[in-house]
MDAnalysis code that builds the backbone (N, CA, C; Angstrom):
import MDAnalysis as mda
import numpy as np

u = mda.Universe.empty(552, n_residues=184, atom_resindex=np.repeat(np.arange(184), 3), trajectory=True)
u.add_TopologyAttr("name", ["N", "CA", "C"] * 184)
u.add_TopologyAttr("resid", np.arange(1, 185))
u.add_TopologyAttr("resname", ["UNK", "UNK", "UNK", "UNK", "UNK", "UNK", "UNK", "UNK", "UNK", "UNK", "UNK", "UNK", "UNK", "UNK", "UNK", "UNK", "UNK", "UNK", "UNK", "UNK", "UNK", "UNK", "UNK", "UNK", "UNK", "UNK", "UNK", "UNK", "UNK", "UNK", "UNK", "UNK", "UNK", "UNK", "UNK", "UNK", "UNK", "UNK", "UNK", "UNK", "UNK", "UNK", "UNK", "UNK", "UNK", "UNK", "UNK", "UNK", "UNK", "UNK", "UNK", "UNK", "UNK", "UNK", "UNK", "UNK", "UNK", "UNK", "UNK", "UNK", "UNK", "UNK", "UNK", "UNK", "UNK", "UNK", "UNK", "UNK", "UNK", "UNK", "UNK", "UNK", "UNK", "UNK", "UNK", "UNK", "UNK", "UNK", "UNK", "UNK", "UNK", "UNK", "UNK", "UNK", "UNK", "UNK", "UNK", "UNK", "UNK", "UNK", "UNK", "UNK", "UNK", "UNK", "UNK", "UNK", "UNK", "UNK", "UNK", "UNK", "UNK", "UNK", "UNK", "UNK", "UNK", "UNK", "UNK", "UNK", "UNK", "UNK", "UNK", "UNK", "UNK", "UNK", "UNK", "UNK", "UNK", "UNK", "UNK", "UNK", "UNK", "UNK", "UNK", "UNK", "UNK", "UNK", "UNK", "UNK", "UNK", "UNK", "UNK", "UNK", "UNK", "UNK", "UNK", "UNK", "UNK", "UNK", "UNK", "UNK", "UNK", "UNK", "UNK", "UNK", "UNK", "UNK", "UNK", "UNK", "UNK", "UNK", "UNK", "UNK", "UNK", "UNK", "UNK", "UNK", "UNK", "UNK", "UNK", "UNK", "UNK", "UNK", "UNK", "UNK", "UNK", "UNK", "UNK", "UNK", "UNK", "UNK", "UNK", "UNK", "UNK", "UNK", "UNK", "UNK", "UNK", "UNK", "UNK", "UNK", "UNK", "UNK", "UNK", "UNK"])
u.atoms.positions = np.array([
    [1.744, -29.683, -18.659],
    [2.019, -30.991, -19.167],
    [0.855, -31.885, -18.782],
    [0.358, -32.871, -19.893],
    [-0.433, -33.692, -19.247],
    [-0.573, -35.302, -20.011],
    [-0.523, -36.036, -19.121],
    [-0.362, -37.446, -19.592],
    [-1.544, -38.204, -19.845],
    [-2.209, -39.053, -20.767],
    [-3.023, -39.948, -20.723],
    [-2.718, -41.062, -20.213],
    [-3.976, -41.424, -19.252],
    [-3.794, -43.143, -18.891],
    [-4.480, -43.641, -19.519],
    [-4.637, -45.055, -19.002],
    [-4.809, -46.213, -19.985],
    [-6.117, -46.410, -19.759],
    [-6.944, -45.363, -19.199],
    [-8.528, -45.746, -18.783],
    [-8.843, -44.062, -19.390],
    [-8.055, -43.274, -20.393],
    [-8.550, -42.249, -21.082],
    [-8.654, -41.084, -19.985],
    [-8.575, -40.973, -18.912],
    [-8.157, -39.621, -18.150],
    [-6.825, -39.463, -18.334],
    [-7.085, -37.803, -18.037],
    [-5.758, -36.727, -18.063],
    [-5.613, -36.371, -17.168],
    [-4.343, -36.621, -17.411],
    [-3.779, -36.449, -15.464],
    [-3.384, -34.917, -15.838],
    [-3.513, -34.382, -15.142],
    [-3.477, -32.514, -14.908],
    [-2.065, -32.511, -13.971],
    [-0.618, -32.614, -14.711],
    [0.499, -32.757, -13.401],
    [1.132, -30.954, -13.043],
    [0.716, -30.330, -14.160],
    [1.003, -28.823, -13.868],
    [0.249, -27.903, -13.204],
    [-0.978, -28.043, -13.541],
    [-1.565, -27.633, -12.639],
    [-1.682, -28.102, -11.050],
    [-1.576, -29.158, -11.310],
    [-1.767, -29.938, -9.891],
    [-0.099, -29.599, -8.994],
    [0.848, -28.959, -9.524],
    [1.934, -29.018, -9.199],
    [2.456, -26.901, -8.799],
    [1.696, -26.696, -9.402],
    [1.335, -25.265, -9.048],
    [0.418, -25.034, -7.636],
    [-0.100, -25.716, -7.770],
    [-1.533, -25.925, -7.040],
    [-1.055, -25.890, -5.338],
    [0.175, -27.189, -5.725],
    [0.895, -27.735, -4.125],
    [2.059, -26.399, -4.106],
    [2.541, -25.920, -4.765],
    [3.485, -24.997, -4.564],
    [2.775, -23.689, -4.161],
    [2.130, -23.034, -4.664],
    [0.920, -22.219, -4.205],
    [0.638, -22.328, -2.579],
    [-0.087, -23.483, -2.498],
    [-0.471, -23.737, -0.870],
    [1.068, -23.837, 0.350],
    [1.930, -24.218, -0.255],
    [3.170, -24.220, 0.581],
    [3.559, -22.786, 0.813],
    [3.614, -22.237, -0.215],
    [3.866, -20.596, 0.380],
    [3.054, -20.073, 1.224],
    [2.321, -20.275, 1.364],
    [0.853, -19.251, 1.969],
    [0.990, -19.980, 3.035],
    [1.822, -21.196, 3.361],
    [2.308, -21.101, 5.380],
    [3.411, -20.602, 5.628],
    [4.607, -19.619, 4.800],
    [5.496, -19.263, 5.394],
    [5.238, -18.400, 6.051],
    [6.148, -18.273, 6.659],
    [6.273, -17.316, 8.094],
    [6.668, -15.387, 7.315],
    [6.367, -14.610, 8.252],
    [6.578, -13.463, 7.900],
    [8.331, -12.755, 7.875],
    [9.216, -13.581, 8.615],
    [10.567, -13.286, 8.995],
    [11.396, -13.026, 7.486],
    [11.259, -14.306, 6.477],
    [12.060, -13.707, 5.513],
    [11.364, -12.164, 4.526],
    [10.259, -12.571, 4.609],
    [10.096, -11.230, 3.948],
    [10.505, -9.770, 4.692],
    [10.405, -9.465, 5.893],
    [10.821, -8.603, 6.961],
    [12.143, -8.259, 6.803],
    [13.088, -9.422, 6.469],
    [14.757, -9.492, 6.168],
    [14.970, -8.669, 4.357],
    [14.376, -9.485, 3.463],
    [14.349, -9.087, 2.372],
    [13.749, -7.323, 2.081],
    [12.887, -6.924, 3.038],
    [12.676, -5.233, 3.232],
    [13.076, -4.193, 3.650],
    [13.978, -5.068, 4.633],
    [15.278, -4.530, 5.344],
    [16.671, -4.066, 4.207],
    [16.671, -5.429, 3.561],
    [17.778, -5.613, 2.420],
    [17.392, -4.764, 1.268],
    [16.452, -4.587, 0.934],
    [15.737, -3.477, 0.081],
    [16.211, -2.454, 0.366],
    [15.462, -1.841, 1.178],
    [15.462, -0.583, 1.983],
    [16.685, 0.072, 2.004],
    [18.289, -0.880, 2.503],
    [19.334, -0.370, 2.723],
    [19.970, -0.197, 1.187],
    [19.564, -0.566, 0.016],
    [19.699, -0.602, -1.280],
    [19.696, 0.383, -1.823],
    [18.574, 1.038, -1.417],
    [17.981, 1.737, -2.081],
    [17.625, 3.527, -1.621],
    [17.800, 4.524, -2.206],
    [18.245, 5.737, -1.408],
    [16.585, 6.327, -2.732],
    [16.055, 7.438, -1.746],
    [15.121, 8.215, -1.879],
    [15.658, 9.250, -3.257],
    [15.144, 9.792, -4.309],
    [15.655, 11.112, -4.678],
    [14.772, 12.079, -4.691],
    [14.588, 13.573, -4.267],
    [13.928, 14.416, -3.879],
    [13.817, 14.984, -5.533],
    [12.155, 15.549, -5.535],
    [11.889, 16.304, -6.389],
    [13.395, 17.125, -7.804],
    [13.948, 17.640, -7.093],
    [15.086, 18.564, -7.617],
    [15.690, 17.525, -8.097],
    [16.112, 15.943, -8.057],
    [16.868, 15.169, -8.156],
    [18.042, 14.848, -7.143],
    [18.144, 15.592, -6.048],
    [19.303, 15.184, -5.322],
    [18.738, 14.488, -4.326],
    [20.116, 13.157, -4.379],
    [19.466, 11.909, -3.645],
    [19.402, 12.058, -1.977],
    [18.702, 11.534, -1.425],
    [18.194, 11.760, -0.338],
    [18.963, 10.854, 0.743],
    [19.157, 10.802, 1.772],
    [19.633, 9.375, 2.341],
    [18.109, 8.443, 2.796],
    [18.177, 7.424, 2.856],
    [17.362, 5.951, 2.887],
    [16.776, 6.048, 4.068],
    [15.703, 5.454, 4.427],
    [15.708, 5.244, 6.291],
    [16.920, 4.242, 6.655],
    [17.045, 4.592, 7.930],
    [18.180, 3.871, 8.868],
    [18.192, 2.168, 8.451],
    [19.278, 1.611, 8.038],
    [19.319, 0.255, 8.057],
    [18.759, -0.196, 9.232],
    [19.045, 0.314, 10.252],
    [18.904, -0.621, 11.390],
    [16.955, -0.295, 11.719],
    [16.428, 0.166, 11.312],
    [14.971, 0.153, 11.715],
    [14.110, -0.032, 9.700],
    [13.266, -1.432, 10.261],
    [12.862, -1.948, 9.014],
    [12.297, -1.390, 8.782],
    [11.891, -1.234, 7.179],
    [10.189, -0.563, 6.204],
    [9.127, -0.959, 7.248],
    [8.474, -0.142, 7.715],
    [7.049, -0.608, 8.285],
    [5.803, -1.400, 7.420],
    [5.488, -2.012, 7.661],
    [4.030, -2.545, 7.101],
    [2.959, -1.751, 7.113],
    [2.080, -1.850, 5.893],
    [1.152, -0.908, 5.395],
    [0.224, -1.167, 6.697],
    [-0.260, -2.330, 6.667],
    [-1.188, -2.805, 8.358],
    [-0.902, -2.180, 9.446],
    [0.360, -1.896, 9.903],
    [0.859, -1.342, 11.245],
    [0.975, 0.173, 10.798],
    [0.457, 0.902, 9.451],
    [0.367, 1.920, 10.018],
    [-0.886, 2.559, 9.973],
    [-1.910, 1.983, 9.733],
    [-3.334, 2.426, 10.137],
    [-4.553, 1.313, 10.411],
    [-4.734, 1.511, 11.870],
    [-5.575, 1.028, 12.391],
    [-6.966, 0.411, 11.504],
    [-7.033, -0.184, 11.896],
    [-8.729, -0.898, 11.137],
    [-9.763, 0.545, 11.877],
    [-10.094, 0.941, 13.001],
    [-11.119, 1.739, 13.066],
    [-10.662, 3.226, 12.879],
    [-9.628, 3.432, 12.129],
    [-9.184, 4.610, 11.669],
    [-9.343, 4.557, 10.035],
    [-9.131, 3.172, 9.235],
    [-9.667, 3.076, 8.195],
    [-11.329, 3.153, 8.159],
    [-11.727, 2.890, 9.396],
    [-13.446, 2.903, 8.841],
    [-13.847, 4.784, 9.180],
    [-12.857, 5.039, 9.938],
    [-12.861, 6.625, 10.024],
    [-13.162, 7.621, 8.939],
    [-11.951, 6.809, 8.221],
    [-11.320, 7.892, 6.983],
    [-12.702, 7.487, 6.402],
    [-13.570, 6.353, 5.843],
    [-14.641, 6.058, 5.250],
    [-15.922, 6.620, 5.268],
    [-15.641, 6.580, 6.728],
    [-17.589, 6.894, 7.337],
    [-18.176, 6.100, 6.822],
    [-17.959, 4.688, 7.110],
    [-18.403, 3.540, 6.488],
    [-17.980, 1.801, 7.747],
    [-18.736, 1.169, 7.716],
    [-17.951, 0.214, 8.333],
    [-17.540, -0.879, 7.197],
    [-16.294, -1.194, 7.527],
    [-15.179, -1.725, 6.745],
    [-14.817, -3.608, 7.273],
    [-15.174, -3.948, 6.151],
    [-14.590, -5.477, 6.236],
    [-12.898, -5.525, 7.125],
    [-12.502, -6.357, 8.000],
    [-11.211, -6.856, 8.339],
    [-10.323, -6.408, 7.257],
    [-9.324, -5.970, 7.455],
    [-8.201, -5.543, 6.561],
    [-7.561, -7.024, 6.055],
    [-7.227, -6.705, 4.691],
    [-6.244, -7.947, 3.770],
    [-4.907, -7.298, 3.482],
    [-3.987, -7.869, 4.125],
    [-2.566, -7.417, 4.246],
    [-1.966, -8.051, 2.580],
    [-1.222, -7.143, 1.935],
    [-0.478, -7.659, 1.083],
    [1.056, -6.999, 1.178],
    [2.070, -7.233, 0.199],
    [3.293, -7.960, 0.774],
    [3.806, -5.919, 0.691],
    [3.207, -4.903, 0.236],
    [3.036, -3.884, 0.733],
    [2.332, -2.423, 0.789],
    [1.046, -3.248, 0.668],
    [-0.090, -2.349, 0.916],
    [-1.032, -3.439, 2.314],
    [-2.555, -2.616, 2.376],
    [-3.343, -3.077, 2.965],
    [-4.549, -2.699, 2.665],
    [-5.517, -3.218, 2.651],
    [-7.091, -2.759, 1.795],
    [-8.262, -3.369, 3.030],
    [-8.735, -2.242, 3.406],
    [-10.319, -2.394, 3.898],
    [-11.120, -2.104, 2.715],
    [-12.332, -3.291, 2.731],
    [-13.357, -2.746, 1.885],
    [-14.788, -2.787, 2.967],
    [-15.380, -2.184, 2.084],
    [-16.688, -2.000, 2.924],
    [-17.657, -3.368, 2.107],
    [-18.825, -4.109, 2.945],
    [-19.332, -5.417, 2.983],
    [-19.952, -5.158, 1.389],
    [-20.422, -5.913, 0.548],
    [-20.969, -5.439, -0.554],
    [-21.979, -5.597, -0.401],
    [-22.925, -5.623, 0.750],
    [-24.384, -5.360, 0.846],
    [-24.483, -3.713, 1.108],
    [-23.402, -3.462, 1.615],
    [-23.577, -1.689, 2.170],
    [-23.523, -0.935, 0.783],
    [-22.926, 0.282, 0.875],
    [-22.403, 1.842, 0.369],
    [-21.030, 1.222, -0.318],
    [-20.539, 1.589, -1.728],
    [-19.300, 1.395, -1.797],
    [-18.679, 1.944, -1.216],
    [-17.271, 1.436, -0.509],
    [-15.864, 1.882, -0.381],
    [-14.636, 1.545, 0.081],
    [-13.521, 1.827, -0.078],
    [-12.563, 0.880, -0.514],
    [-11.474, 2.245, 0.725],
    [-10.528, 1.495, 1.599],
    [-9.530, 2.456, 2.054],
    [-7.843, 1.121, 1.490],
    [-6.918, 2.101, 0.856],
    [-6.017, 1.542, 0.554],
    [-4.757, 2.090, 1.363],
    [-3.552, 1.455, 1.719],
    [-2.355, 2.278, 2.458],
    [-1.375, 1.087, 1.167],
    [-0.201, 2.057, 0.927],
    [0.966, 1.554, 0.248],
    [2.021, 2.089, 0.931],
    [2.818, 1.372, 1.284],
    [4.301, 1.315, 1.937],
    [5.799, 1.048, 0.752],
    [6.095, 1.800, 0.475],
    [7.243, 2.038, -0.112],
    [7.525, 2.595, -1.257],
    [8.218, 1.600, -2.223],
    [8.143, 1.927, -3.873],
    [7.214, 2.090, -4.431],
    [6.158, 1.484, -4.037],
    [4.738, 0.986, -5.158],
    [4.324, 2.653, -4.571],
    [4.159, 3.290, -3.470],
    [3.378, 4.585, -3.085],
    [4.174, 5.568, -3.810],
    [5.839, 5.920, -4.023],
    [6.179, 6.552, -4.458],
    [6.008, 6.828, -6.052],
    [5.849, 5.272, -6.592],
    [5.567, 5.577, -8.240],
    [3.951, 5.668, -8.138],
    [3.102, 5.580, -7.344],
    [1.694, 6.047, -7.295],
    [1.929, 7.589, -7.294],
    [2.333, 8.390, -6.625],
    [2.690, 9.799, -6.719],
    [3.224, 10.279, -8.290],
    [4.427, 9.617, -9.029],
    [4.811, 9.655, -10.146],
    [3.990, 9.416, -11.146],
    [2.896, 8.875, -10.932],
    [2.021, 8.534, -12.232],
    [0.894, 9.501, -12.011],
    [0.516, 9.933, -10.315],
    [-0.066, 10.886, -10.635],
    [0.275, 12.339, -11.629],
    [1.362, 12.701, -11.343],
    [2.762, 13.593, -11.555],
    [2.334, 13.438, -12.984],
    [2.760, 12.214, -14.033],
    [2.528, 12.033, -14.917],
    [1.184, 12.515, -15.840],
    [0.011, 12.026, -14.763],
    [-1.074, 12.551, -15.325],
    [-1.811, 13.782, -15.012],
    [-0.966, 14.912, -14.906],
    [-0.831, 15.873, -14.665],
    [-1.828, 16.272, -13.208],
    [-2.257, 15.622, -12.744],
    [-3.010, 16.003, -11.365],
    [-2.721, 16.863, -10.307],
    [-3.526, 17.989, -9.605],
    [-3.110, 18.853, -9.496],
    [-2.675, 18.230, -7.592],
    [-1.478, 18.555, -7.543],
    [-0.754, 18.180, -6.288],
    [-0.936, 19.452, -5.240],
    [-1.620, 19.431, -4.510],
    [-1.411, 20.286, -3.122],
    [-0.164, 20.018, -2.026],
    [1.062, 20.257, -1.923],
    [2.101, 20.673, -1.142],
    [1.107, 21.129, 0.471],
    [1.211, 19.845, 1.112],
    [0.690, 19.832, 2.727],
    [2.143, 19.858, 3.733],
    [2.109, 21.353, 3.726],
    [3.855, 21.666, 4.878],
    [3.272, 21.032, 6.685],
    [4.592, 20.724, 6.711],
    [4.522, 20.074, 8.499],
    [4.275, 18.542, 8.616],
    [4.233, 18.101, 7.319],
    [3.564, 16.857, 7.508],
    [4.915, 15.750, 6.782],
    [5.427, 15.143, 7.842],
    [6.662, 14.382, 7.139],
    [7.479, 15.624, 6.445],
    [8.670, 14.546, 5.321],
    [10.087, 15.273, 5.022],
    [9.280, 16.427, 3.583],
    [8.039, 15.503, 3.250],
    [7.022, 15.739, 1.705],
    [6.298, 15.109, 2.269],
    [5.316, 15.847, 1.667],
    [3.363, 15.405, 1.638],
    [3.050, 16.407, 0.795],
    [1.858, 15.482, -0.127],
    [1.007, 16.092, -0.902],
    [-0.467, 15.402, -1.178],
    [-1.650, 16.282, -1.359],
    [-2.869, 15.922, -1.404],
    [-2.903, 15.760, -3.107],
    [-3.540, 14.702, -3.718],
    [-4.429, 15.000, -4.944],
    [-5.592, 15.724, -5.266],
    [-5.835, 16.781, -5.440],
    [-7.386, 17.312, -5.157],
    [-8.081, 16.992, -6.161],
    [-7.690, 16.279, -7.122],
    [-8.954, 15.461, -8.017],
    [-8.699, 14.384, -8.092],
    [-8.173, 13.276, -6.724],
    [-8.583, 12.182, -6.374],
    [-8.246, 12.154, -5.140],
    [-8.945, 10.967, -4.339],
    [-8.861, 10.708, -2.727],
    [-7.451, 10.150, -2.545],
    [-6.324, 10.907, -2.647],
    [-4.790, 10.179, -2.391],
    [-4.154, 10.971, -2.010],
    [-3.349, 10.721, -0.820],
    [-2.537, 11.669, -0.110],
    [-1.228, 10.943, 0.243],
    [0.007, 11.399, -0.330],
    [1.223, 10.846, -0.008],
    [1.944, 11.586, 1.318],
    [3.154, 11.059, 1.530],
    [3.885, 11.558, 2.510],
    [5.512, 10.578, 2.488],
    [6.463, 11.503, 2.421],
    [7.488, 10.818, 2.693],
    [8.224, 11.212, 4.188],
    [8.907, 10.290, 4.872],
    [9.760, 10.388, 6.172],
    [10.581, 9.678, 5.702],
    [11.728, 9.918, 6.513],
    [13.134, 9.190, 6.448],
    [13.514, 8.376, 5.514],
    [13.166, 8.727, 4.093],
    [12.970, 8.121, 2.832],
    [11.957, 6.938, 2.299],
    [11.025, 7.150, 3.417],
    [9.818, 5.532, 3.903],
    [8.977, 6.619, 2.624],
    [8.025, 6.033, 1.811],
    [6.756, 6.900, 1.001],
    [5.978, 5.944, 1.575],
    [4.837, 6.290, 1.803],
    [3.401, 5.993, 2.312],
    [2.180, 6.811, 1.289],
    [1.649, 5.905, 0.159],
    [0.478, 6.476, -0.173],
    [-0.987, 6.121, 0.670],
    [-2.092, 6.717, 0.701],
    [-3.400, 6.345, 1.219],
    [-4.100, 6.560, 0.151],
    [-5.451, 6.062, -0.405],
    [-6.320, 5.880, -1.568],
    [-7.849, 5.586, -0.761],
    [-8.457, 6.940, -1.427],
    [-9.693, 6.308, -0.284],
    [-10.865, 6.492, -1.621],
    [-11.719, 4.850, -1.254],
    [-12.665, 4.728, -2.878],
    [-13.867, 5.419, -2.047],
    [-14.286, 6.207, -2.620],
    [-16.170, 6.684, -2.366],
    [-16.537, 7.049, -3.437],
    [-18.143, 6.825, -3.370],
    [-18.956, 7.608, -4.330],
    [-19.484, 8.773, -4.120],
    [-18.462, 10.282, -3.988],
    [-18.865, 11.127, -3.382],
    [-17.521, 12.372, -3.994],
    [-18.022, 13.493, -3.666],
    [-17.360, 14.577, -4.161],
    [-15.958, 14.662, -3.356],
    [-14.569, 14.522, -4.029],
    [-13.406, 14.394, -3.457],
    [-12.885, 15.535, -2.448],
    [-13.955, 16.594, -2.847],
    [-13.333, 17.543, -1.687],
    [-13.719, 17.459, -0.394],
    [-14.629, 16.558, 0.023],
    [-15.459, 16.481, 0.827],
    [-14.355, 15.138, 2.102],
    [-13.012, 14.740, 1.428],
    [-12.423, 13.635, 1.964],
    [-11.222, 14.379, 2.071],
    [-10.770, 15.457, 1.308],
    [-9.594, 16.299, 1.556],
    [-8.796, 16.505, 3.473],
    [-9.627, 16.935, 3.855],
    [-9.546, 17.191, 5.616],
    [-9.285, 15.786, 5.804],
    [-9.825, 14.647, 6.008],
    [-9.498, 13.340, 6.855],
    [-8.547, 12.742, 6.383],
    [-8.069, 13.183, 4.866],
    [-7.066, 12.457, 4.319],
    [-5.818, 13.143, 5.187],
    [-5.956, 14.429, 5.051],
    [-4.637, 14.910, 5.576],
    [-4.924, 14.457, 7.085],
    [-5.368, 14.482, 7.746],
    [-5.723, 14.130, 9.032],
    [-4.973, 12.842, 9.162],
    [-5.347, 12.129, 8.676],
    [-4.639, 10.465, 8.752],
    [-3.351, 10.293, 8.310],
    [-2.835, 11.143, 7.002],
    [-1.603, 10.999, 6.637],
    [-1.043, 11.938, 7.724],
    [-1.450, 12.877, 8.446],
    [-0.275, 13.458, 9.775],
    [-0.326, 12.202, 10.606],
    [-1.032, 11.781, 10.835],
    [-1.163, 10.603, 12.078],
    [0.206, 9.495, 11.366],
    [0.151, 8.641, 10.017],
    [0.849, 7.992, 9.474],
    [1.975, 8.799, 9.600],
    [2.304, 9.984, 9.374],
    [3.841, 10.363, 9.555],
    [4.701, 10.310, 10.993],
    [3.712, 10.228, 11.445],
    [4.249, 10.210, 13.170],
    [4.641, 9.248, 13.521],
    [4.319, 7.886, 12.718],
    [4.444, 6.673, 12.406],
    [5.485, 6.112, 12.327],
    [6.025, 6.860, 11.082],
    [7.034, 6.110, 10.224],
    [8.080, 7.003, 10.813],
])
């Protein structure tokens, strides 16, 4: 919406009203979202490959955060790269590497969004390596840097960006996703 005044400016009240609503969110606190993942979580039940449904993780212990489950110098690990400060989102987390360096990008997804990352791989027929011992399920992509894992109905994907031959990241991926299962 925008109004003319009487000296020919446009007052901008939607944007300007987005603008203040925008900045008010970005000081809330982390508690309701923590509650609302909880409330998720108990919603919502896992279903295993075969289709039979799985039970959920425990109500009483929340979805973990993508941040709390891999370290910043375990993301620059998986890289062989040093990695910008991690940017938390509401459930993943992304190190990138500085853009004066080497590209590369380390991603972690915590929940739904990792499990339909697995499904679309699934979809695009990618060939899934079955990694036993590792969580309830784990599987490697071997023609891309992504390694899932499910526990107590929690999915955890990892996504690691390089410019480099994917077999060559196979070993650290699984390496890190055993570490993440021990985790969750």
């Amino acid at each position: 919406m925008t109004t003319r005044t009487g000296a020919g400016r446009w007052l901008l009240v939607v944007p300007a009203t987005v603008l203040l609503l925008t900045a008010t969110g970005c000081g809330r606190s982390e508690q309701p979202r923590a509650a609302s993942a909880e409330g998720q979580q108990s919603a919502t039940t896992a279903t295993t490959p075969g289709g039979d449904a799985a039970s959920s993780a425990p109500a009483d212990k929340p979805e973990p955060t993508a941040c709390d489950l891999v370290t910043d110098q375990e993301a620059a690990a998986l890289a062989r790269l040093r990695l910008d400060p991690h940017q938390a989102g509401q459930q993943s987390c992304t190190w990138t590497a500085p853009t004066t360096g080497p590209t590369g990008q380390v991603e972690v997804y915590v929940g739904d969004g990792a499990k339909k990352m697995l499904d679309i791989e699934r979809q695009l027929g990618h060939e899934l390596e079955t990694l036993s011992g590792i969580g309830d399920e784990a599987y490697l992509d071997t023609q891309a840097n992504e390694v899932f894992v499910q526990k107590t109905g929690t999915w955890v994907a990892i996504r690691l960006v390089l410019l480099n031959d994917p077999k060559e990241n196979h070993k650290p991926l699984q390496d890190l996703i055993q570490v993440v299962a021990g985790r969750l």
